[in-house]
N, C-alpha and C positions, 0 to 999 in steps of 0.2 A: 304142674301148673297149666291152666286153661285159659288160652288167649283168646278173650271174646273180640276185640277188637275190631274196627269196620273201618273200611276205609280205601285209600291208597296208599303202596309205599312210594318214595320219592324216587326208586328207578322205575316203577310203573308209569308214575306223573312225567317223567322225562320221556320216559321211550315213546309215549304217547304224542308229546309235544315232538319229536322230531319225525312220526310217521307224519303228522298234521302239517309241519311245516315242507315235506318233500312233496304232500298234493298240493299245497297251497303254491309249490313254487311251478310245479306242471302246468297249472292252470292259467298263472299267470302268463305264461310263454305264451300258452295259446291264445290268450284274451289280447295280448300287445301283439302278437300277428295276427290277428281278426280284425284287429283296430287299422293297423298300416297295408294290409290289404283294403277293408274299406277307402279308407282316405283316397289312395291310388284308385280304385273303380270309380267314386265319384270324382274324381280329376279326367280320367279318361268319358267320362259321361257328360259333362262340363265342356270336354275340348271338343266333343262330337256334337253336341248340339251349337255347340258356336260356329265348328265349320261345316254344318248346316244351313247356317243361316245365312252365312257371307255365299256356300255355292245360290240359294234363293238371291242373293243380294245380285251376284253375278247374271245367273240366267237372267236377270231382269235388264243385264243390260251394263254392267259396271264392272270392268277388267282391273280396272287401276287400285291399291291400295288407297291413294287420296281420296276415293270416291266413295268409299264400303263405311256406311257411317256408323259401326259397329267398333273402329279401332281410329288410333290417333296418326299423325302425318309417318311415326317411327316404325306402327303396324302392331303396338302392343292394345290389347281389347282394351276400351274404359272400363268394363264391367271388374276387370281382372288384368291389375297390369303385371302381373307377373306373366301371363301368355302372351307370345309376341304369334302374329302370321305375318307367314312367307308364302308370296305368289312365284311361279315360278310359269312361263310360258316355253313352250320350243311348237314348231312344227311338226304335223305329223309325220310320223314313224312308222313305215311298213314294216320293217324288220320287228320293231315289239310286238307291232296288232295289224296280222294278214287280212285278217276279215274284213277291216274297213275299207272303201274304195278310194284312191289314191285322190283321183277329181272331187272328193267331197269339199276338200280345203279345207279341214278342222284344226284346231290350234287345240294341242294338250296344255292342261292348266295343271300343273299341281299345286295345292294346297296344305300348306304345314300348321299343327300348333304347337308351337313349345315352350316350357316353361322356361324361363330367363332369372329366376331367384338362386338357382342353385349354381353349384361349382361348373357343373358340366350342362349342359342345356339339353332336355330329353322330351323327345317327341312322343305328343300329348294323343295328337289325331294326327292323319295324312289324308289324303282324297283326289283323286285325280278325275277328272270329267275333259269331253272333248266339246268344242264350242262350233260353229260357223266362225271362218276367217273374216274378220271385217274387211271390207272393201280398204284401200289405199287412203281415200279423200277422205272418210270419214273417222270422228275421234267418237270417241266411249259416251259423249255425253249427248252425241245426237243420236244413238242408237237405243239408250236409256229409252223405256215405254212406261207408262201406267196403266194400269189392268185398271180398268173401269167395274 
């Protein structure tokens, strides 16, 4: 007897469907880690150009968190209140940075971003810049300029 038949048999259709199903599940691994590595790069691109614009905020003259009109009186951005910034002042440090000269009087500023939604709080950006010490008498808001 001559079996013309055409087709598939039903272990062909299976073994088919579970090679199908073991790329489909490859790919998807790597598509959900494509995804949560992007999310993270634009979070970190996000916290950098924010604290970009607060150090622009700064050199122009504004130390204080109250004054940086980018965040609210707690330090979290409007644009994004899950990012809080942290200013952080000390005097300068020979022992970190030999090269600079001790009579300059600079004030290191660090600046933080981090995110405040989550369990653990993780830092977004950091940035540290060194400034001219303000004189004793004067506060932040008479040193404030306008670039004409």
């Amino acid at each position: 007897m001559i079996n013309n038949q055409k087709g598939f048999t039903l272990v062909e259709v299976l073994a088919s469907m579970v090679i199908l199903f073991i790329i489909l599940m490859t790919f998807s691994g790597v598509f959900s880690q494509s995804a949560l590595f992007t999310q993270a790069t634009e979070e970190s691109l996000q916290a950098t150009t924010l604290v970009q614009r607060v150090v622009d905020e700064i050199r122009s003259g504004c130390t204080e968190i109250l004054c940086i009109s980018l965040v609210d009186d707690e330090g979290h951005f409007e644009e994004e209140q899950s990012l809080k910034l942290t200013i952080e002042t000390s005097e300068q440090n020979p022992e970190l940075d030999p090269e600079l000269d001790p009579q300059l009087g600079l004030v290191l500023i660090r600046l933080t971003i981090e995110r405040t939604d989550v369990d653990n709080e993780t830092i977004l950006a950091e940035r540290y810049l060194y400034l001219p010490k303000a004189n004793e008498g004067e506060n932040n808001e008479s040193t404030r300029h306008n670039p004409s």
